[in-house]
PQR file with spaces between the fields and no chain letter, atoms N, CA, C, O and H, PARSE charges and radii, in Angstrom:
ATOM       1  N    UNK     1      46.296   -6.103   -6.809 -0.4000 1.5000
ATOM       2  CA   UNK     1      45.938   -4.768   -6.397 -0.0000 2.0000
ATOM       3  C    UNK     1      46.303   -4.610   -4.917  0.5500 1.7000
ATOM       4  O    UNK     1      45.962   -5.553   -4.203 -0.5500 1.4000
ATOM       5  N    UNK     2      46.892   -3.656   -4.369 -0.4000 1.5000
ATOM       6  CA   UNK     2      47.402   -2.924   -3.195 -0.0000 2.0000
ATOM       7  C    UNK     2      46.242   -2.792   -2.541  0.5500 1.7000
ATOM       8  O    UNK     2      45.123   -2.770   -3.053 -0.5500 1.4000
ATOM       9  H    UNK     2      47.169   -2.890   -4.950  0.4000 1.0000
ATOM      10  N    UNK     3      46.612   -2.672   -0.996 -0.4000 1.5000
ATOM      11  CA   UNK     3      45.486   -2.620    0.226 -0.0000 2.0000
ATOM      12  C    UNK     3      45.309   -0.981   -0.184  0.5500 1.7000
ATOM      13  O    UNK     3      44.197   -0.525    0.080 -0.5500 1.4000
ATOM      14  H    UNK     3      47.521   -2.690   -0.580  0.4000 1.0000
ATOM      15  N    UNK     4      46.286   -0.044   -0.802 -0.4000 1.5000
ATOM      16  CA   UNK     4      46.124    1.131   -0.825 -0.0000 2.0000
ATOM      17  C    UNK     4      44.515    1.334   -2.127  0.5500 1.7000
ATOM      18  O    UNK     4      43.440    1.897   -2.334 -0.5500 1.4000
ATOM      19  H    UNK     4      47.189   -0.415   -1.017  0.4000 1.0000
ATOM      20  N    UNK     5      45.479    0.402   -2.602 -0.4000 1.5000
ATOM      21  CA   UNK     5      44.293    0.869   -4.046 -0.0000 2.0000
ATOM      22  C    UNK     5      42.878    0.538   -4.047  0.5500 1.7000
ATOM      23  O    UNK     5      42.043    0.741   -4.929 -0.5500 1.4000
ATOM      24  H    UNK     5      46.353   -0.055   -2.434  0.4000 1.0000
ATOM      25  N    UNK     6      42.726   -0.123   -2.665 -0.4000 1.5000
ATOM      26  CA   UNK     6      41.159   -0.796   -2.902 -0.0000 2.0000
ATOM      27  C    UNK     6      40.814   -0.091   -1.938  0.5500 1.7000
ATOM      28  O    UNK     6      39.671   -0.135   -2.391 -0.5500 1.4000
ATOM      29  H    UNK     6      43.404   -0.288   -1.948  0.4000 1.0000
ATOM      30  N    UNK     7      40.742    0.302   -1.359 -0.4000 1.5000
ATOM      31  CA   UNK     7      40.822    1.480   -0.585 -0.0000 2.0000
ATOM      32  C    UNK     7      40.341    2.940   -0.903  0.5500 1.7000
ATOM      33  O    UNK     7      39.342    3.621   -0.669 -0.5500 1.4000
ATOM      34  H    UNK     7      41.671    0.337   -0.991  0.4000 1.0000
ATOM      35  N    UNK     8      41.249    3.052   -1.393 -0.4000 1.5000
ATOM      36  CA   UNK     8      41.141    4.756   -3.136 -0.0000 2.0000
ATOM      37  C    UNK     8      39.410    4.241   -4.051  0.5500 1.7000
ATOM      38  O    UNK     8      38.455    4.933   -4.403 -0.5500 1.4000
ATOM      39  H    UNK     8      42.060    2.499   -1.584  0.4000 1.0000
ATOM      40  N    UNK     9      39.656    2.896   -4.144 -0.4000 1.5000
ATOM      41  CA   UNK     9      38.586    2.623   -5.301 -0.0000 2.0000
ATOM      42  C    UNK     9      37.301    2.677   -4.185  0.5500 1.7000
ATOM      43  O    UNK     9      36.293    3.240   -4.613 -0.5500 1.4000
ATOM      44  H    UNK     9      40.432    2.334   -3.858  0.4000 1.0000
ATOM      45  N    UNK    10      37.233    2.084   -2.629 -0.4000 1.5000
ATOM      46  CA   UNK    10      36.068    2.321   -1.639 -0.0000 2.0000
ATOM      47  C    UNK    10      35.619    3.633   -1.842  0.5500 1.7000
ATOM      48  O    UNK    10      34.540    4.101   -2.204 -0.5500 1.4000
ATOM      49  H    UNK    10      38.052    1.627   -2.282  0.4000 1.0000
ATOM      50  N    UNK    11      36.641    4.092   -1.543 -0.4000 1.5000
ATOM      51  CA   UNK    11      36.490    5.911   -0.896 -0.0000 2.0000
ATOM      52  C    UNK    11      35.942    6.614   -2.435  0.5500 1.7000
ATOM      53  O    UNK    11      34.876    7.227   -2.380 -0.5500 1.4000
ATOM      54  H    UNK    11      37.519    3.712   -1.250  0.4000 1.0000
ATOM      55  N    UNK    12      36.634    6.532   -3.748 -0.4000 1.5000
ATOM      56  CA   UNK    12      35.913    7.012   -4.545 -0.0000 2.0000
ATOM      57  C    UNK    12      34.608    6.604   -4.896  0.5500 1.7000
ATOM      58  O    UNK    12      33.898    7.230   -5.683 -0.5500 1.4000
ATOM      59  H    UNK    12      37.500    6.034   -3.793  0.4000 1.0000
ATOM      60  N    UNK    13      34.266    5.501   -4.287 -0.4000 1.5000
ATOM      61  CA   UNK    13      32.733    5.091   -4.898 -0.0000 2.0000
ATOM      62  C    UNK    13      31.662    6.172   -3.472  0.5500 1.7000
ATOM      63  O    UNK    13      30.658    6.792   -3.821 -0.5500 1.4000
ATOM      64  H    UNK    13      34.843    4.993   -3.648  0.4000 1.0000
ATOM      65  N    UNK    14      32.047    6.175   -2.305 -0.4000 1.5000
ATOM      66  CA   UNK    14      31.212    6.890   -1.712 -0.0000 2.0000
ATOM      67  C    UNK    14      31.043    8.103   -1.879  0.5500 1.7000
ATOM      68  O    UNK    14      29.949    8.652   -1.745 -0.5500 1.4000
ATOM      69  H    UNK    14      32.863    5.671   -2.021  0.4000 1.0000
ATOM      70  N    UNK    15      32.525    8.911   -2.321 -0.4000 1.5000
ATOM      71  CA   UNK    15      32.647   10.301   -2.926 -0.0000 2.0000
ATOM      72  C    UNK    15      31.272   10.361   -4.139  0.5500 1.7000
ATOM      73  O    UNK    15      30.442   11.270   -4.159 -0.5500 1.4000
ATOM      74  H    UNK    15      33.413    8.465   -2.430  0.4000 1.0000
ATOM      75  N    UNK    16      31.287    9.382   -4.928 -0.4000 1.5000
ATOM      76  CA   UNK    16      30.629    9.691   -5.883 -0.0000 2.0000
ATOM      77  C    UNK    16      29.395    9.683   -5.675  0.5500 1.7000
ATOM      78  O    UNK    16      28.702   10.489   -6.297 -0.5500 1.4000
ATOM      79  H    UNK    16      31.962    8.644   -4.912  0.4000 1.0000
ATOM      80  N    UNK    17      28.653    8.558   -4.529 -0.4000 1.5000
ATOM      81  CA   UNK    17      27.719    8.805   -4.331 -0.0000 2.0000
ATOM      82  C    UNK    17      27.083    9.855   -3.074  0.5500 1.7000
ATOM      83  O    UNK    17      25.931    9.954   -2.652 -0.5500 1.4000
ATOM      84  H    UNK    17      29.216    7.904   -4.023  0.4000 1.0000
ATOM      85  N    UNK    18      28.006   10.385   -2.785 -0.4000 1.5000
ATOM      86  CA   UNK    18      27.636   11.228   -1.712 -0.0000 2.0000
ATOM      87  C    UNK    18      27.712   12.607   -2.157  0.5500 1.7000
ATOM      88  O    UNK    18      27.255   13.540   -1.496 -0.5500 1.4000
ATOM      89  H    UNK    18      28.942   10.304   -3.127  0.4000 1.0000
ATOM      90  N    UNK    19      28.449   12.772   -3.586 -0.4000 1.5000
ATOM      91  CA   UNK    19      28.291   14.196   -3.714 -0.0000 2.0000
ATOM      92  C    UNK    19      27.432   14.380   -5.281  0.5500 1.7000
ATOM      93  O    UNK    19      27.600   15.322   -6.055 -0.5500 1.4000
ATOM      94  H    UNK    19      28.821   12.015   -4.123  0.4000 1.0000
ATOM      95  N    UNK    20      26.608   13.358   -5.457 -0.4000 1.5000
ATOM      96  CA   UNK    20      25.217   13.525   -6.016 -0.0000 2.0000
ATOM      97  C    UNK    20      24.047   13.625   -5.526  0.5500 1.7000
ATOM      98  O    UNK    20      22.977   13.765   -6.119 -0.5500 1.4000
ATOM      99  H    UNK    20      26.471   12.593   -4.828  0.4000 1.0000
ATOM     100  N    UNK    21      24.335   13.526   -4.063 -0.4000 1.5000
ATOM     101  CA   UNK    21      22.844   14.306   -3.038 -0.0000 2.0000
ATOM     102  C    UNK    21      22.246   14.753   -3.176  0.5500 1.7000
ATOM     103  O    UNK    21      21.038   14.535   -3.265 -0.5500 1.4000
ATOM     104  H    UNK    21      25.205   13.412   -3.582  0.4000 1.0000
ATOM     105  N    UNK    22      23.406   16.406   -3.336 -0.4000 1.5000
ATOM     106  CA   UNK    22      22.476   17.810   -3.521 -0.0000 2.0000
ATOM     107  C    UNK    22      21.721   18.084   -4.781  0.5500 1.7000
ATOM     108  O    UNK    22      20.915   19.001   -4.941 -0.5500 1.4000
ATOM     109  H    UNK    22      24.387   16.584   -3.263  0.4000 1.0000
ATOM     110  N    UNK    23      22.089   17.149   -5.690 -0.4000 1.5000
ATOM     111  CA   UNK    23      21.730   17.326   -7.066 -0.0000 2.0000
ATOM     112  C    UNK    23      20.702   16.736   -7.300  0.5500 1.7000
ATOM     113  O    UNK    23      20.178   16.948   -8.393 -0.5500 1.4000
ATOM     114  H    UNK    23      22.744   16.404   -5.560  0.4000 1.0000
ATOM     115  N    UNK    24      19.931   15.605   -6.167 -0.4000 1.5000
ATOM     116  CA   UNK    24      19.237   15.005   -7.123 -0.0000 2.0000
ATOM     117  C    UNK    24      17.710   15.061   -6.512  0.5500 1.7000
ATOM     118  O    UNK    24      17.124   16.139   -6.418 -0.5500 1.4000
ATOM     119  H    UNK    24      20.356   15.433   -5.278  0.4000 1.0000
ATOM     120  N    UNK    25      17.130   13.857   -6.115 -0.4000 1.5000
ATOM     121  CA   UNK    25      16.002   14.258   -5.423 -0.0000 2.0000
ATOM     122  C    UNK    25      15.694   14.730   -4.374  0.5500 1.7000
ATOM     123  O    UNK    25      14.581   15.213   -4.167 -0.5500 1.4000
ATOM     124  H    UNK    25      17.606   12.981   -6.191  0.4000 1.0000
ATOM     125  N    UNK    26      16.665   14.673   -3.484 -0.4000 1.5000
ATOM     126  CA   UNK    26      16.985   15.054   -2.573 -0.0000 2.0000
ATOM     127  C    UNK    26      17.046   17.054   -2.618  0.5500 1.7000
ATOM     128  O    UNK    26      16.458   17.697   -1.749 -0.5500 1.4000
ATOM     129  H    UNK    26      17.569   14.281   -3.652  0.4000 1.0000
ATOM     130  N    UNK    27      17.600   17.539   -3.412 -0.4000 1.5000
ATOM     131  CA   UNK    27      18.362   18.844   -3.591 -0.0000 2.0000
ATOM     132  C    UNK    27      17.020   20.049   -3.216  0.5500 1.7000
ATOM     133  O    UNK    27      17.349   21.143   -2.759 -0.5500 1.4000
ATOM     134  H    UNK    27      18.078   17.017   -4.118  0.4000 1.0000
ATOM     135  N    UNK    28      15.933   19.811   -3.391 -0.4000 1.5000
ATOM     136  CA   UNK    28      14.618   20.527   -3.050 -0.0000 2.0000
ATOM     137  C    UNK    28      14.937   20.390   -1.706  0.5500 1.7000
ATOM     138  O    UNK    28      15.726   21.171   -1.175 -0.5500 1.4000
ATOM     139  H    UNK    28      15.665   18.922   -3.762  0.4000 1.0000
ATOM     140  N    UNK    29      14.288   19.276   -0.961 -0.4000 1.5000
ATOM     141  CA   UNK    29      14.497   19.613    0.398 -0.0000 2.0000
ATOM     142  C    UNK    29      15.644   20.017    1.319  0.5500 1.7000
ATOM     143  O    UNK    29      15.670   20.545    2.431 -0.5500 1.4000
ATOM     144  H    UNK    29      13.646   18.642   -1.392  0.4000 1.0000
ATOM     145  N    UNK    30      16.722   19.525    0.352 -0.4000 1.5000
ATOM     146  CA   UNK    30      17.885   20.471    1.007 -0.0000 2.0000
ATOM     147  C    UNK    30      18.026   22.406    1.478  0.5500 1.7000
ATOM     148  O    UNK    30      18.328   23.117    2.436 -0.5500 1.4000
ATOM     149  H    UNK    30      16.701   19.096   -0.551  0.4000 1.0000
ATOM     150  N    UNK    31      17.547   22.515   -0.031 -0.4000 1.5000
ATOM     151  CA   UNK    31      17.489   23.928   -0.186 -0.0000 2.0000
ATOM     152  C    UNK    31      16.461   24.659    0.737  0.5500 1.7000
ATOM     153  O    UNK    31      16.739   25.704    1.326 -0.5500 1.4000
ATOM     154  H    UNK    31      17.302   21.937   -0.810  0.4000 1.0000
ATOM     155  N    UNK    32      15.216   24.009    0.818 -0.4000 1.5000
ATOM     156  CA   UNK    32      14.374   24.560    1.665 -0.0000 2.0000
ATOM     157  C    UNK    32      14.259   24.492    2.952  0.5500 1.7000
ATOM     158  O    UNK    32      13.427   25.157    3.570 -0.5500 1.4000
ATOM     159  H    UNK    32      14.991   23.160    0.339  0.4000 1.0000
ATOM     160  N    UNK    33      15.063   23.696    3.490 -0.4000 1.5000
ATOM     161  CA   UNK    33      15.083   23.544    5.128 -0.0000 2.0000
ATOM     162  C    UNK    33      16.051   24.677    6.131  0.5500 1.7000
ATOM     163  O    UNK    33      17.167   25.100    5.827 -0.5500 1.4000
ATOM     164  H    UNK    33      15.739   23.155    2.988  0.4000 1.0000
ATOM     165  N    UNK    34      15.549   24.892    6.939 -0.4000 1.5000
ATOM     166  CA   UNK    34      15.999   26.105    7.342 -0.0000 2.0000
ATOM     167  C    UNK    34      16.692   25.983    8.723  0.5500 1.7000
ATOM     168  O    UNK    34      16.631   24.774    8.944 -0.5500 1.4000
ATOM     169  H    UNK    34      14.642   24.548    7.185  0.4000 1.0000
ATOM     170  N    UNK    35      17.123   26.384    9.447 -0.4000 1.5000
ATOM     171  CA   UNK    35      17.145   26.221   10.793 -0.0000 2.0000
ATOM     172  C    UNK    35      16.364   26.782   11.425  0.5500 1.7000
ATOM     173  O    UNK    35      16.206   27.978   11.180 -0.5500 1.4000
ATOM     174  H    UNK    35      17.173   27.366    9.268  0.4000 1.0000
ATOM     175  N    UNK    36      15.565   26.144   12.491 -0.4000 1.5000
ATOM     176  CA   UNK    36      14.547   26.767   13.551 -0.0000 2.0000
ATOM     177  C    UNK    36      14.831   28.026   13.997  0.5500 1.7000
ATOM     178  O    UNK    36      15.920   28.394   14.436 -0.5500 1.4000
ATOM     179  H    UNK    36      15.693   25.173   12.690  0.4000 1.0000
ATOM     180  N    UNK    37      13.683   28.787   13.862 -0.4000 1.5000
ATOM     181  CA   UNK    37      14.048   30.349   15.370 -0.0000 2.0000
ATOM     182  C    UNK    37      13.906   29.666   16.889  0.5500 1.7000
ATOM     183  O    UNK    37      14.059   28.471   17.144 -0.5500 1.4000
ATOM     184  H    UNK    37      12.798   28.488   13.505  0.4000 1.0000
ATOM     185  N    UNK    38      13.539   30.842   17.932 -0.4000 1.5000
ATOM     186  CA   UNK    38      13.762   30.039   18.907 -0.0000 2.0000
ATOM     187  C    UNK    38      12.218   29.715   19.526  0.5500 1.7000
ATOM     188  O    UNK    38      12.056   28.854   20.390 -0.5500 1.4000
ATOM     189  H    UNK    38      13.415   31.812   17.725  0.4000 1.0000
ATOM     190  N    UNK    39      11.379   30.319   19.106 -0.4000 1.5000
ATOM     191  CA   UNK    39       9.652   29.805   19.287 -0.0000 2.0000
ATOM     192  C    UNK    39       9.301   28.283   18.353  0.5500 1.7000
ATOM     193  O    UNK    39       8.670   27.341   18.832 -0.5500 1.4000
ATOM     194  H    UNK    39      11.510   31.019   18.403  0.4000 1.0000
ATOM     195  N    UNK    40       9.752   28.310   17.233 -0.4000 1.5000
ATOM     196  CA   UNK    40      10.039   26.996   16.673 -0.0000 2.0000
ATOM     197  C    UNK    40      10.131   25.764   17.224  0.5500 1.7000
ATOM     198  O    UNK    40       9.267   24.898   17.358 -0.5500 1.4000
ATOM     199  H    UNK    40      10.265   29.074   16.843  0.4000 1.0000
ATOM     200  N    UNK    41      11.507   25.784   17.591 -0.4000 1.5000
ATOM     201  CA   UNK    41      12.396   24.738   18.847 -0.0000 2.0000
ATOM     202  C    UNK    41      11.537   24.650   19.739  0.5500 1.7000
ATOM     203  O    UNK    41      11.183   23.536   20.126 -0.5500 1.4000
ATOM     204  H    UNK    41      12.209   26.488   17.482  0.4000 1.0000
ATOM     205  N    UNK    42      10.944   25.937   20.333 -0.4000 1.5000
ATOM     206  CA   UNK    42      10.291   25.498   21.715 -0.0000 2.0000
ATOM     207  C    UNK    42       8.892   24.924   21.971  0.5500 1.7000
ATOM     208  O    UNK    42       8.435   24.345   22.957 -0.5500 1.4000
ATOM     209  H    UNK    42      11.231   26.842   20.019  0.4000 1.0000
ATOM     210  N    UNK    43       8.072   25.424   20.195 -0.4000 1.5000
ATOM     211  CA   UNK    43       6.738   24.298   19.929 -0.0000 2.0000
ATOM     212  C    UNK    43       6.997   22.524   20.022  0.5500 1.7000
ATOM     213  O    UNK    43       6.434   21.560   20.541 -0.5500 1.4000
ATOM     214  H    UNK    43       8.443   25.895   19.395  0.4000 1.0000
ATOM     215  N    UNK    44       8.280   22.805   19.128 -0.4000 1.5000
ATOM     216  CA   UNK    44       9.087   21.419   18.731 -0.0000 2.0000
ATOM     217  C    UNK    44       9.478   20.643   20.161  0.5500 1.7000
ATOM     218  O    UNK    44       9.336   19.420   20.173 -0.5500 1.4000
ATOM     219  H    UNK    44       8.737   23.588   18.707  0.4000 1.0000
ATOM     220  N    UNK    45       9.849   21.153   21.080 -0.4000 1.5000
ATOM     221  CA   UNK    45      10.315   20.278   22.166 -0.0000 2.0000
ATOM     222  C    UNK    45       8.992   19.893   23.110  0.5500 1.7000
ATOM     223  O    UNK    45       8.702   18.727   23.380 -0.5500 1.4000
ATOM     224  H    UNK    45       9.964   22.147   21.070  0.4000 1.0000
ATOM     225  N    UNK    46       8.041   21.348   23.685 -0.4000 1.5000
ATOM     226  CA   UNK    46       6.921   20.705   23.998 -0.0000 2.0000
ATOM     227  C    UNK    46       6.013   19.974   23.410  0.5500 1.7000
ATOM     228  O    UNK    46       5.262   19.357   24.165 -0.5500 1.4000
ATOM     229  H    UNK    46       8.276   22.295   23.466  0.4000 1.0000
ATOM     230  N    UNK    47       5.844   19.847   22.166 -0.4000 1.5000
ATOM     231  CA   UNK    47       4.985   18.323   21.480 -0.0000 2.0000
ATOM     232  C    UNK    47       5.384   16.944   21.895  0.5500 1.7000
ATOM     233  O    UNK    47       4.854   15.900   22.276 -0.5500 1.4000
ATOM     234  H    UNK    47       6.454   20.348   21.552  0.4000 1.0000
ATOM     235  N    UNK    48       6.632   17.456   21.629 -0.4000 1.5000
ATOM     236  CA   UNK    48       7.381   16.150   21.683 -0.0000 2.0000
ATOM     237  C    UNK    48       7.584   15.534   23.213  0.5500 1.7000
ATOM     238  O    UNK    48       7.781   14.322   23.301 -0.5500 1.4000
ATOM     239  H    UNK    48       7.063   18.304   21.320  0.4000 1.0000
ATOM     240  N    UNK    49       7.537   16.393   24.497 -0.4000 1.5000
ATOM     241  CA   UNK    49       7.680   16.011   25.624 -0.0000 2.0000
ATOM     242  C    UNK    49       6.363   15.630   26.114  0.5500 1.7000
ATOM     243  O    UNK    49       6.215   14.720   26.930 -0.5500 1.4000
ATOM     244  H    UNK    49       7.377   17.378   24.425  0.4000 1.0000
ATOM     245  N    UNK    50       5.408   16.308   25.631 -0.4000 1.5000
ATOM     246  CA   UNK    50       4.038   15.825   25.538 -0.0000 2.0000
ATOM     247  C    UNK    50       3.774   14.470   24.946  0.5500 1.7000
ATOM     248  O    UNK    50       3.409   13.468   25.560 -0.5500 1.4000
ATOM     249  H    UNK    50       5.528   17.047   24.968  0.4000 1.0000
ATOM     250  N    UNK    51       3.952   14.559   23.988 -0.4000 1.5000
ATOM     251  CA   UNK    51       4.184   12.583   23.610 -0.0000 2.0000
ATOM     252  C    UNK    51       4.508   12.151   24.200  0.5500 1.7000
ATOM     253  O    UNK    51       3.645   11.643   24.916 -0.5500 1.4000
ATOM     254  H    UNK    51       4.249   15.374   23.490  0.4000 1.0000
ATOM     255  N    UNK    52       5.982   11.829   24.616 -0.4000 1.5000
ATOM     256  CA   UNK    52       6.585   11.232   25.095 -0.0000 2.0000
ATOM     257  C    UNK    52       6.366   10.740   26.993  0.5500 1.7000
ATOM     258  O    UNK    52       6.571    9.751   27.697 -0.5500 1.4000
ATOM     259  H    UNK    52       6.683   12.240   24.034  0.4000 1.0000
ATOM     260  N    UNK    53       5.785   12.279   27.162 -0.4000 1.5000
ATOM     261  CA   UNK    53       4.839   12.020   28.664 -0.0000 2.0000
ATOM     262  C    UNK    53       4.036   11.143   28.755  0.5500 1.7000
ATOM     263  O    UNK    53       4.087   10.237   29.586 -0.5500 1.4000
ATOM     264  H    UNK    53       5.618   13.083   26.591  0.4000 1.0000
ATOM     265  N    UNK    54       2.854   11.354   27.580 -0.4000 1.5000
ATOM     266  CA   UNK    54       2.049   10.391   26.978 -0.0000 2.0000
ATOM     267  C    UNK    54       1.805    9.017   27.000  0.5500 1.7000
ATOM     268  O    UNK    54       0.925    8.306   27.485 -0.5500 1.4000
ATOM     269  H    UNK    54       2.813   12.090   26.905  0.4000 1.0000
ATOM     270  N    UNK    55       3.210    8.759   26.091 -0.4000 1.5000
ATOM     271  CA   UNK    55       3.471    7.069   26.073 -0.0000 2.0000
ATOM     272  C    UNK    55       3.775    6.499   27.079  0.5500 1.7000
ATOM     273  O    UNK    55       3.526    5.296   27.149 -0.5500 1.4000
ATOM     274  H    UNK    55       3.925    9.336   25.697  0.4000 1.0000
ATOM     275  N    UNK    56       4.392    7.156   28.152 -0.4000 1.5000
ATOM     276  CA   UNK    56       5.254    7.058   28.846 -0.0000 2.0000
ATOM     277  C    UNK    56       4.281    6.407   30.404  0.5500 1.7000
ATOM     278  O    UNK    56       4.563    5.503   31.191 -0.5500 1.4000
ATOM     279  H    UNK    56       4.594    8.134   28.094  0.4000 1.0000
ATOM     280  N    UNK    57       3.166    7.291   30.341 -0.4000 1.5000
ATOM     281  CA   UNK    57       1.808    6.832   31.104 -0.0000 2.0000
ATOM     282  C    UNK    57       1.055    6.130   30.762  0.5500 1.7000
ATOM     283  O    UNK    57       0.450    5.462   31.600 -0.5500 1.4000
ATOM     284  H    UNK    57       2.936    8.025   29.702  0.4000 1.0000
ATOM     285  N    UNK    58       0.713    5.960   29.059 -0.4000 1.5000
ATOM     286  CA   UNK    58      -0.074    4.481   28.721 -0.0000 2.0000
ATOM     287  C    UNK    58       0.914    3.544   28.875  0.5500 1.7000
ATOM     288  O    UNK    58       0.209    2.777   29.532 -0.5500 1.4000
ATOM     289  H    UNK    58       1.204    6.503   28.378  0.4000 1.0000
ATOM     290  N    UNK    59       2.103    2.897   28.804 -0.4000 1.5000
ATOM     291  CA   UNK    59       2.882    2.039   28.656 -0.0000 2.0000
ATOM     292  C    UNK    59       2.668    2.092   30.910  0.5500 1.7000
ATOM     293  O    UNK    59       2.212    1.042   31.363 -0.5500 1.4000
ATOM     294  H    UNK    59       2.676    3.520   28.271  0.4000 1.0000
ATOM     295  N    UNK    60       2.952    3.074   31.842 -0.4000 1.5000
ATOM     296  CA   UNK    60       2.672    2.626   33.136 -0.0000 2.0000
ATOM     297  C    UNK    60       1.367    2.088   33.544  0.5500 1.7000
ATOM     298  O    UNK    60       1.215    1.305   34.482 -0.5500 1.4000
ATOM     299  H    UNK    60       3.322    3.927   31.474  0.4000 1.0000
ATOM     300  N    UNK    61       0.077    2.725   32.505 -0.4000 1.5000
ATOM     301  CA   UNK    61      -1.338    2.193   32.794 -0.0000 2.0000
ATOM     302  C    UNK    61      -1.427    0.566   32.441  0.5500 1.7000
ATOM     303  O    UNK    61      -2.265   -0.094   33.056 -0.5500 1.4000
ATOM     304  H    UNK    61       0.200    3.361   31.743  0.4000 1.0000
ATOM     305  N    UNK    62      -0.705    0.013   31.611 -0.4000 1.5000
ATOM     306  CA   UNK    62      -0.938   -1.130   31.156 -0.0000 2.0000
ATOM     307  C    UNK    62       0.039   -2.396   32.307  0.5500 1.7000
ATOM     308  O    UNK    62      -0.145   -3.474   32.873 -0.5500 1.4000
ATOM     309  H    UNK    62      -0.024    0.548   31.112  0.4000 1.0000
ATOM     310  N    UNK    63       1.015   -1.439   32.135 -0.4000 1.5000
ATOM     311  CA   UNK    63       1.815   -1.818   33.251 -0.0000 2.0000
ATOM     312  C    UNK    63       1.013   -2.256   34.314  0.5500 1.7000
ATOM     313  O    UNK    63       0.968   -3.482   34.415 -0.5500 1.4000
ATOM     314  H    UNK    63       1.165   -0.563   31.675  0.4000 1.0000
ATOM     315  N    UNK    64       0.150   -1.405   35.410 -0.4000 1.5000
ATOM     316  CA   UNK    64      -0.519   -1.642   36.465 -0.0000 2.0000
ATOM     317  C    UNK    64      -1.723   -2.795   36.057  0.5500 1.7000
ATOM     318  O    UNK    64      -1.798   -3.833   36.714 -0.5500 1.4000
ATOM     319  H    UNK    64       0.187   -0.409   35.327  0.4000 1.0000
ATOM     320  N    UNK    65      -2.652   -2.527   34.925 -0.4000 1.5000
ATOM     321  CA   UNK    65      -3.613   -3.165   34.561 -0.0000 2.0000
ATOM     322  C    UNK    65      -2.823   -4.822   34.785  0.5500 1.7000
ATOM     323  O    UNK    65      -3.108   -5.689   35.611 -0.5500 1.4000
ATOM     324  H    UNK    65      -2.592   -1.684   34.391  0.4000 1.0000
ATOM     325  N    UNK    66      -1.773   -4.826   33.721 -0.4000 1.5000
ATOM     326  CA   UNK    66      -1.548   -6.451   34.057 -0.0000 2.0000
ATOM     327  C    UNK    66      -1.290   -6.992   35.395  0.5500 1.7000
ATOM     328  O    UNK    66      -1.597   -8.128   35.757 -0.5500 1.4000
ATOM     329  H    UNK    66      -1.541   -4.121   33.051  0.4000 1.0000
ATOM     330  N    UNK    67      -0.592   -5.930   36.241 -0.4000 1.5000
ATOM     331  CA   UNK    67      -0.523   -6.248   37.673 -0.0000 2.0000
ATOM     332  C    UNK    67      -1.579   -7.060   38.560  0.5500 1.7000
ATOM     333  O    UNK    67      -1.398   -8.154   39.096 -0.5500 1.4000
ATOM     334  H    UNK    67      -0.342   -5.007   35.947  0.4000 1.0000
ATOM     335  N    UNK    68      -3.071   -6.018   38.592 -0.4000 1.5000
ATOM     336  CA   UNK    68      -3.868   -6.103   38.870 -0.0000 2.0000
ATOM     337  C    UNK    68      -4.370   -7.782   38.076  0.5500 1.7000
ATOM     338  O    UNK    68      -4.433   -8.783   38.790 -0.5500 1.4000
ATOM     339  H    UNK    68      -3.219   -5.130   38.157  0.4000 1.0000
ATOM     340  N    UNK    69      -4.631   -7.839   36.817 -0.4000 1.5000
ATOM     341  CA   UNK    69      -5.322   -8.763   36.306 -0.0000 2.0000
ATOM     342  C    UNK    69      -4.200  -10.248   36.068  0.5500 1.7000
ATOM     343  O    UNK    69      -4.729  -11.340   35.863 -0.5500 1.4000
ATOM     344  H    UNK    69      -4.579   -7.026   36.237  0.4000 1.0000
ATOM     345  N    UNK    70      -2.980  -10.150   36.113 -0.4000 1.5000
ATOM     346  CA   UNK    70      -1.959  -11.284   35.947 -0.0000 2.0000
ATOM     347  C    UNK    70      -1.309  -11.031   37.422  0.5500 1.7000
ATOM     348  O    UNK    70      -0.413  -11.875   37.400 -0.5500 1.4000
ATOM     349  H    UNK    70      -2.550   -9.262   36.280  0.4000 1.0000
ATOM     350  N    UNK    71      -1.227  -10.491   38.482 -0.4000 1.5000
ATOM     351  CA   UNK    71      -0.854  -10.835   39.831 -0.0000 2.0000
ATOM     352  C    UNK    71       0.823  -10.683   39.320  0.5500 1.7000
ATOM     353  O    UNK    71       1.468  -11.532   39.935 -0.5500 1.4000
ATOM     354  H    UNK    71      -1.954   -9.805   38.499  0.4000 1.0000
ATOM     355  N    UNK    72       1.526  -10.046   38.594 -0.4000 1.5000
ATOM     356  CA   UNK    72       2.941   -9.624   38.166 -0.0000 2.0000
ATOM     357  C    UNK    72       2.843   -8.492   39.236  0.5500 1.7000
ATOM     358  O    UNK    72       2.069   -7.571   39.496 -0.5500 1.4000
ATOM     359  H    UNK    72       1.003   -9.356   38.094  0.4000 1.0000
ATOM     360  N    UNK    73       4.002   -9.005   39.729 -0.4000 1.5000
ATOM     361  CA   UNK    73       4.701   -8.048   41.208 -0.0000 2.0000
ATOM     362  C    UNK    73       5.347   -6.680   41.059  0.5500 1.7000
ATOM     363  O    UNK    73       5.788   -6.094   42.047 -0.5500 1.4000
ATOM     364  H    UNK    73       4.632   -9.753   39.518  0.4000 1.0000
């Protein structure tokens, strides 16, 4: 078998499984997902910068704590 043909036989096996997606369990949440308006996006980004502020200060609090209690510079 040819470098071409195994190749053809790769590419058709992902074809096949990639264009049974929409069909299968998947195909509900496809259909229903929408793209954001723009109040959406902007709940969506402040949660998320809020977390991320979040972690961002417990991960420096612990930071200092070991300082203080392990003498790490």
């Amino acid at each position: 078998m040819a470098m071409d043909d195994k190749l053809n036989d790769i590419q058709d096996k992902i074809e096949r499984r990639v264009g049974g997606f929409g069909k299968g369990k998947y195909a509900r949440i496809l259909r229903m997902a929408k793209k954001p308006n723009k109040e959406e996006y902007v709940k969506v980004v402040l949660i998320t910068g809020v977390g991320i502020t979040l972690l961002g200060l417990l991960g420096f609090f612990i930071y200092l704590m070991m300082g203080v209690f392990f003498h790490i510079p």
